[in-house]
C-alpha positions as CSV (number, residue, x, y, z in Angstrom):
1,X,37.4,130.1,184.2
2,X,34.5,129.8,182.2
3,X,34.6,130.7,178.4
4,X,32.7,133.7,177.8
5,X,34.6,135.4,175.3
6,X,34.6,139.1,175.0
7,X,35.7,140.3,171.8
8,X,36.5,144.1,171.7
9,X,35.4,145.7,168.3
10,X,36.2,149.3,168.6
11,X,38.3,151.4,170.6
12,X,37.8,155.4,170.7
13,X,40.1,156.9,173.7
14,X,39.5,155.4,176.3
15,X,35.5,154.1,175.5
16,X,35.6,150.7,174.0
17,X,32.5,148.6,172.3
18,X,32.4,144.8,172.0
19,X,30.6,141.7,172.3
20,X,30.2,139.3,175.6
21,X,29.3,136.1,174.6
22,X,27.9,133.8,176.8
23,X,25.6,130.7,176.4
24,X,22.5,132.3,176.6
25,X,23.6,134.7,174.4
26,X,25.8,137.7,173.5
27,X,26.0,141.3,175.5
28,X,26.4,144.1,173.2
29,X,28.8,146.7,175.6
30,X,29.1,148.9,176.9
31,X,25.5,147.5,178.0
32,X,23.1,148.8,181.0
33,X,21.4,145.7,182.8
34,X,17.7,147.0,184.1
35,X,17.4,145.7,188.2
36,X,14.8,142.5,188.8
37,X,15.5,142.5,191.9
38,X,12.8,140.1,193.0
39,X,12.3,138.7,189.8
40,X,10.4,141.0,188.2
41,X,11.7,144.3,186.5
42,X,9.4,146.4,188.8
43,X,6.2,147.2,187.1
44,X,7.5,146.4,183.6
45,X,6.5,143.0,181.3
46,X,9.6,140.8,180.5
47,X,8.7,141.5,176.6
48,X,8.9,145.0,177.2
49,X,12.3,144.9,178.6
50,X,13.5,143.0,176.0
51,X,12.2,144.7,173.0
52,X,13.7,148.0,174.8
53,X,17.3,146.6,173.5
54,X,18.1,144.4,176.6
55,X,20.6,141.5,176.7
56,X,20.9,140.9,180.0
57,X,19.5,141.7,183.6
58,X,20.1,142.1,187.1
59,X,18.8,139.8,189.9
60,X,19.2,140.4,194.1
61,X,20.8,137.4,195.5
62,X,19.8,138.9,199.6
63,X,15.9,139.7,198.3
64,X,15.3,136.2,196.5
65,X,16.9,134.4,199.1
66,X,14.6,135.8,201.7
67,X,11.4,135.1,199.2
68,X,10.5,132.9,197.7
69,X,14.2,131.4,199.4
70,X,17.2,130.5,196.7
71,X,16.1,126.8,197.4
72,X,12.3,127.2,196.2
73,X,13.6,129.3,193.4
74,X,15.9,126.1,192.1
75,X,13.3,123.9,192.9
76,X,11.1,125.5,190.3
77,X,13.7,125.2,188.0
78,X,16.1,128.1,188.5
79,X,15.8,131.9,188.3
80,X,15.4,132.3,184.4
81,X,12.5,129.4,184.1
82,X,10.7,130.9,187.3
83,X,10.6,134.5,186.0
84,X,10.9,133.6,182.4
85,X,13.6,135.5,181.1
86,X,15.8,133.3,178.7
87,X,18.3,135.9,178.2
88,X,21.7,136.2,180.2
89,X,21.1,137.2,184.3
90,X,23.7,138.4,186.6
91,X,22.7,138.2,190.3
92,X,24.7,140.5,192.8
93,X,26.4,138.9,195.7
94,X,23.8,140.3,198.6
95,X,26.8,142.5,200.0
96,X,25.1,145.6,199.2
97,X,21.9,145.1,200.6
98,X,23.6,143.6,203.9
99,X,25.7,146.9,203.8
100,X,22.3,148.9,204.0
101,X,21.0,147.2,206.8
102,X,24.1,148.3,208.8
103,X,22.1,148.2,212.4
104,X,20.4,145.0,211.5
105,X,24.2,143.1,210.5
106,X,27.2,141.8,212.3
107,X,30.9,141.4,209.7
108,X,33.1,138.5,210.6
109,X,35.8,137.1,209.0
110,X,33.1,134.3,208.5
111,X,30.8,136.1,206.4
112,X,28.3,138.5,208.0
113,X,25.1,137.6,210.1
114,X,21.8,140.1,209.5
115,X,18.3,140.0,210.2
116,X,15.7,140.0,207.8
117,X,14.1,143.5,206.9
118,X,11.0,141.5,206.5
119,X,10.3,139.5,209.3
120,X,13.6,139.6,211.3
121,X,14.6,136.3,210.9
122,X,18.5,135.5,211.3
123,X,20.6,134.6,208.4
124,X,24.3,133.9,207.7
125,X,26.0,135.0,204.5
126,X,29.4,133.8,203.6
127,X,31.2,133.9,200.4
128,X,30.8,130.4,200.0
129,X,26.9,130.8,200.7
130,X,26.5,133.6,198.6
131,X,28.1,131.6,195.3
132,X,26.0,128.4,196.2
133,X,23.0,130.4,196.0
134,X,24.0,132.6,192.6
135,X,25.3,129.6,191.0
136,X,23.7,126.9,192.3
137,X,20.3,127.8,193.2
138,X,19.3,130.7,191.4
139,X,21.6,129.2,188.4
140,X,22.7,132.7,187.4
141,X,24.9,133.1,184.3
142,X,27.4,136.4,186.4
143,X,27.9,136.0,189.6
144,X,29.2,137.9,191.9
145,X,32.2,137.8,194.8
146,X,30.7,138.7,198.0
147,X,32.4,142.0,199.4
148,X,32.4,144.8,202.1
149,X,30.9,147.9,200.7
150,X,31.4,151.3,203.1
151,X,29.6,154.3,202.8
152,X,31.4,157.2,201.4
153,X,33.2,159.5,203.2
154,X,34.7,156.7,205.0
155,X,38.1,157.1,207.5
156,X,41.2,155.4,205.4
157,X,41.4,152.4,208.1
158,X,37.8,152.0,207.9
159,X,38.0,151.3,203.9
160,X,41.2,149.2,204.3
161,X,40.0,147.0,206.0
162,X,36.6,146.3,204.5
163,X,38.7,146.1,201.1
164,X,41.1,143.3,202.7
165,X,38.2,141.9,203.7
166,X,36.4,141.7,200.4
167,X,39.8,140.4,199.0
168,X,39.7,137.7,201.2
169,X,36.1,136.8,200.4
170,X,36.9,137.0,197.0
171,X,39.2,134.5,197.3
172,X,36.8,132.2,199.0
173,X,34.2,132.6,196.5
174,X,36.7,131.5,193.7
175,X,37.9,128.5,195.6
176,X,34.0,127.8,196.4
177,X,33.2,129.1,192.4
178,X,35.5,126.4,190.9
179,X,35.6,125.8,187.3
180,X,32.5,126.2,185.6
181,X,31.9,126.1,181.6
182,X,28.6,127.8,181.3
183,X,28.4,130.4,184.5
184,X,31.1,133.2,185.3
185,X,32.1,134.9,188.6
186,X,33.4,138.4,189.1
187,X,35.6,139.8,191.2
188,X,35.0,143.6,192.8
189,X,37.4,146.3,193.3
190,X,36.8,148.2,196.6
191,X,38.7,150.9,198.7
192,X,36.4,153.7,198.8
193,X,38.2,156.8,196.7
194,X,41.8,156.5,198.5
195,X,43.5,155.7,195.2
196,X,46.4,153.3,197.2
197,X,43.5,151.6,198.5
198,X,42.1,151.3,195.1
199,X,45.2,150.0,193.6
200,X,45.8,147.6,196.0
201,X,42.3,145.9,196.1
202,X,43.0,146.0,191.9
203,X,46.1,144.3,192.6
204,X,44.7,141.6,194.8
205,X,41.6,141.1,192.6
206,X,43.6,140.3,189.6
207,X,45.9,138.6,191.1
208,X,42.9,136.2,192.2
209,X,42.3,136.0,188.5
210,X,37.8,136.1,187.4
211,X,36.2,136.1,184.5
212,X,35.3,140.1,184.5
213,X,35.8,143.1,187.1
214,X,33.4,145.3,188.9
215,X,33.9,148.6,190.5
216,X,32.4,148.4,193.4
217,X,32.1,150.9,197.0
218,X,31.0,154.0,194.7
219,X,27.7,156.6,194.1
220,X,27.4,155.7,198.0
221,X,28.1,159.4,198.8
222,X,31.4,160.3,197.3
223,X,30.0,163.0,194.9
224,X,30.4,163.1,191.0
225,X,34.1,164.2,190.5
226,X,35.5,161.9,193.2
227,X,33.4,159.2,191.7
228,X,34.8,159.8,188.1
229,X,38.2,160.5,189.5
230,X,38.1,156.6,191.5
231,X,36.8,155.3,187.9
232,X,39.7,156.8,185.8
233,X,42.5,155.7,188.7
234,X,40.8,152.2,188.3
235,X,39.8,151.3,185.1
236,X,43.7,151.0,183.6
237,X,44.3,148.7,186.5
238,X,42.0,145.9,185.3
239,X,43.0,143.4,182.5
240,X,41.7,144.8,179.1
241,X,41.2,141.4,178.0
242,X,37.9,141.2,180.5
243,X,34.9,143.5,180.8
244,X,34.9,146.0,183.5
245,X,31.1,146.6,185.4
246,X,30.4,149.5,187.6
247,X,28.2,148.7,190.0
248,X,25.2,150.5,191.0
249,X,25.5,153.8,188.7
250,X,23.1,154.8,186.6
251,X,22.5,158.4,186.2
252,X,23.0,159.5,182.8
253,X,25.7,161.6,183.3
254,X,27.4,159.2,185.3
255,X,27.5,156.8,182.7
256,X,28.6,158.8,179.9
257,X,31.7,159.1,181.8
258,X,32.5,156.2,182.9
259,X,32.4,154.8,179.0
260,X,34.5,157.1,178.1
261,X,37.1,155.9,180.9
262,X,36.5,152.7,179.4
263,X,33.8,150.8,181.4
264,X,32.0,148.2,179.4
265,X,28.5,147.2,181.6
266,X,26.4,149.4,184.2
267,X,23.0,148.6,186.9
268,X,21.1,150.6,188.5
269,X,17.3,151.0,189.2
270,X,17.0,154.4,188.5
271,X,15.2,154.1,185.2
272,X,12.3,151.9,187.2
273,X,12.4,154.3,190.0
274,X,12.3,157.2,188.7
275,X,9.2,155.7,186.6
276,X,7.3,155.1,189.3
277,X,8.0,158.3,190.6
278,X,7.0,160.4,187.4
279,X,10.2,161.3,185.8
280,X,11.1,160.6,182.6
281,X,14.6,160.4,181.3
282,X,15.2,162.3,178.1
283,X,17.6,163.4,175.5
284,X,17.0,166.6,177.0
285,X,17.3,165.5,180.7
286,X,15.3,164.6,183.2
287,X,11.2,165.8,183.2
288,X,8.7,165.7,185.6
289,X,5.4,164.2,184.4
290,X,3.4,165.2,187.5
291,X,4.5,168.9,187.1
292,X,0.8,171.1,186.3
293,X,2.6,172.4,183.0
294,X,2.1,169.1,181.4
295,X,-1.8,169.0,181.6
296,X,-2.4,170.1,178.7
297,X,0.7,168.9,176.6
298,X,-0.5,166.1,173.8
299,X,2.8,166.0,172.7
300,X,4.4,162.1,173.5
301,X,7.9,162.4,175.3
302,X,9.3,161.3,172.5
303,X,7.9,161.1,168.9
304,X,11.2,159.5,167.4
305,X,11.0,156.5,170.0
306,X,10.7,152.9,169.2
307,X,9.0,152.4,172.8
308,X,5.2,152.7,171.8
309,X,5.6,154.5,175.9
310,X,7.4,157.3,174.7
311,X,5.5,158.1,171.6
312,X,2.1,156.7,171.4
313,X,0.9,158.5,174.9
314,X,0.9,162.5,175.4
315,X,2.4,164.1,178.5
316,X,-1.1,165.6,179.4
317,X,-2.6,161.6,179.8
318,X,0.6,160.8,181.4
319,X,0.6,163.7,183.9
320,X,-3.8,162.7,184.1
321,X,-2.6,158.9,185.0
322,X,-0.1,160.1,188.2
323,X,-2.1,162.8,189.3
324,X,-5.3,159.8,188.9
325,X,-2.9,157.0,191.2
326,X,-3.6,154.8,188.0
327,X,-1.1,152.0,187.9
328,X,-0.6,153.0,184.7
329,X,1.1,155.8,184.7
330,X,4.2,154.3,186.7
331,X,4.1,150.9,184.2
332,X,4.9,153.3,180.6
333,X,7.4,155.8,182.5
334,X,9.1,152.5,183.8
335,X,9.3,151.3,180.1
336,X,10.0,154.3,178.6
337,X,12.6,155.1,180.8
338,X,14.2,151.6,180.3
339,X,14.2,152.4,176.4
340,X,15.7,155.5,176.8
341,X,18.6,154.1,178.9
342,X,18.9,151.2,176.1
343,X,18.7,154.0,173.4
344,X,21.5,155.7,175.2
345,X,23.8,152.6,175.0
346,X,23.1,151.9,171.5
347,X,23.7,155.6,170.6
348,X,27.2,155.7,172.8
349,X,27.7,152.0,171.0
350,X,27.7,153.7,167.8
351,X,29.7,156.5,168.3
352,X,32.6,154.5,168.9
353,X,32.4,152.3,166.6
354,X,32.0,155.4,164.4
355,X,35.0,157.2,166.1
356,X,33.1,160.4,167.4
357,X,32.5,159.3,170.9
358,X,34.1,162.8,172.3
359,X,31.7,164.5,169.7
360,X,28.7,162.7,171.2
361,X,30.1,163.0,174.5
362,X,30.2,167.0,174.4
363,X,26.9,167.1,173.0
364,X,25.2,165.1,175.9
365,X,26.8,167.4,177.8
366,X,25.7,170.3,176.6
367,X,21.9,169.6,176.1
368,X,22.0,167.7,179.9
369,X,23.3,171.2,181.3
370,X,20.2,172.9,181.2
371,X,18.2,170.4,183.7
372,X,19.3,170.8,187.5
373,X,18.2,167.3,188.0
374,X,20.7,165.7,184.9
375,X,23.4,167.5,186.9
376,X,26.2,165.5,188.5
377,X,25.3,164.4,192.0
């Protein structure tokens, strides 16, 4: 397996901070990797993303292999050189995005077949395929097993056997992953929330033997307590030696708990989203920018920021820019947002290492209450 050490520096219950070195450099955890799924952080300057507090990012294996193709993107000399990020990249397997397109697929042992959403050309996706392009081709540092994802709530036999599945492609994109010195390959843990499912697919997965281990199959429907519930059954499954991912959640709430069940590295394109959409993440929850009672507030969103977003423009000129359609408007709440999640990390980084995670915990808690929308989903 390839040597990216991960060295474990503090330990508070269950929440755990360390260091995940690689060669393009080290990933403070737990750590949130903002989405580039095309490349591109949407609407958001690489420099901006990185002075936000960001070691490492997220690229979409199904989107960049559709355009420009995996095979232009090597040809321009892999993904970091053609987007010009120098940091560490992980790149997803494409399983999820296949998953979505559930009347435009076909699953086989083989891999699946699917259709373009953009012109409807026909493609085939094995795990072998899917490593060749993350590894290969886009020349990612993580890469990712493909697997099965189901929709949650799913029938038990349903979720067995996309989880036997996703074992068996995981073994394949080992085999296909080899040994590699400078790249590492994950493996995902599936089975919907049926915990015998669960322990199972953590069983096989291990057993398979990668460099880290994703939680995969969740924030697909199952509603907050089953999803924290499938994380706590999970997590003490998974070799503590190796960092554990959660894949796909990223609502504030979400992952304060699942740090303090011991999860070291989290994606999700909420903060981008929900920029270009006029909310702004807070230590106070969620706000909306567009809402009329921000007209004529000059206060920034957050005066103690580091983000020159959050604390250089008032809530009145950001409400003015959405209400306007400038572009804008969606561009500072994208990198404020992004800040805020980094903030967060550092802040939960800290409290372990300081040994008053639970005290931080309960305090996020209790000043998230108050905003329906920072509820659990």
């Amino acid at each position: 397996m390839a040597e990216f050490p991960f060295q474990i520096s503090a330990i508070d219950g269950h929440a755990r901070t360390g260091k995940l070195a690689t060669p393009r450099g080290d990933i403070a955890t737990p750590a949130f990797m903002p989405v580039g799924t095309a490349g591109t952080v949407k609407a958001m300057f690489l420099d901006d993303v990185r002075s936000s507090g960001t070691d490492i990012i997220l690229g979409n294996t199904y989107h960049l292999m559709l355009r420009p193709s995996a095979e232009r993107v090597r040809k321009l000399g892999g993904l970091h050189r053609f987007m010009g990020w120098t940091q560490p990249i992980l790149t997803d397997s494409g399983g999820f995005q296949v998953f979505s397109l559930s009347e435009l697929r076909k699953m086989k042992e083989e891999g699946v077949e699917f259709r373009s959403h953009i012109d409807g050309s026909a493609h085939f996706l094995s795990p072998e395929r899917s490593i060749e392009i993350q590894s290969d081709l886009l020349g990612s540092d993580i890469a990712m097993q493909l697997d099965e994802c189901v929709a949650n709530p799913c029938e038990h036999a349903l979720a067995a056997a996309a989880m036997r599945l996703s074992a068996r492609w995981g073994e394949r994109s080992k085999a296909y992953f080899g040994a590699r010195d400078t790249q590492a390959l994950f493996g995902i843990v599936q089975g919907s929330t049926y915990s015998d499912l669960r322990t199972e697919s953590a069983q096989r997965v291990v057993e398979t033997g990668f460099d880290g281990y994703a939680i995969g199959g969740l924030a697909v429907g199952e509603g907050h307590k089953a999803m924290c519930d499938t994380i706590s059954l999970t997590v003490p499954l998974l070799p503590k030696e190796r960092p554990r991912y959660l894949m796909g959640v990223g609502k504030p709430i979400d992952i304060l708990e699942a740090v303090a069940c011991g999860v070291d590295m989290f994606d999700c394109v909420l903060p981008t989203r929900s920029g270009r959409h006029g909310q702004a993440w807070t230590w106070d929850g969620p706000i909306n920018l567009k809402n009329a009672r921000h007209a004529e507030d000059d206060q920034p969103i957050d005066a103690s920021s580091l983000c020159p977003a959050s604390r250089a423009y008032s809530k009145a000129y950001l409400n003015h820019l959405f209400k306007a359609g400038e572009y804008l408007g969606p561009m500072l709440l994208s990198w404020h947002n992004i800040a805020f999640f980094q903030a967060m990390m550092a802040a939960m980084r800290s409290a372990i290492t300081e040994g008053r995670f639970e005290a931080f915990r309960s305090e996020m808690h209790s000043r998230w209450s108050g905003s329906a929308e920072g509820q659990p989903g």
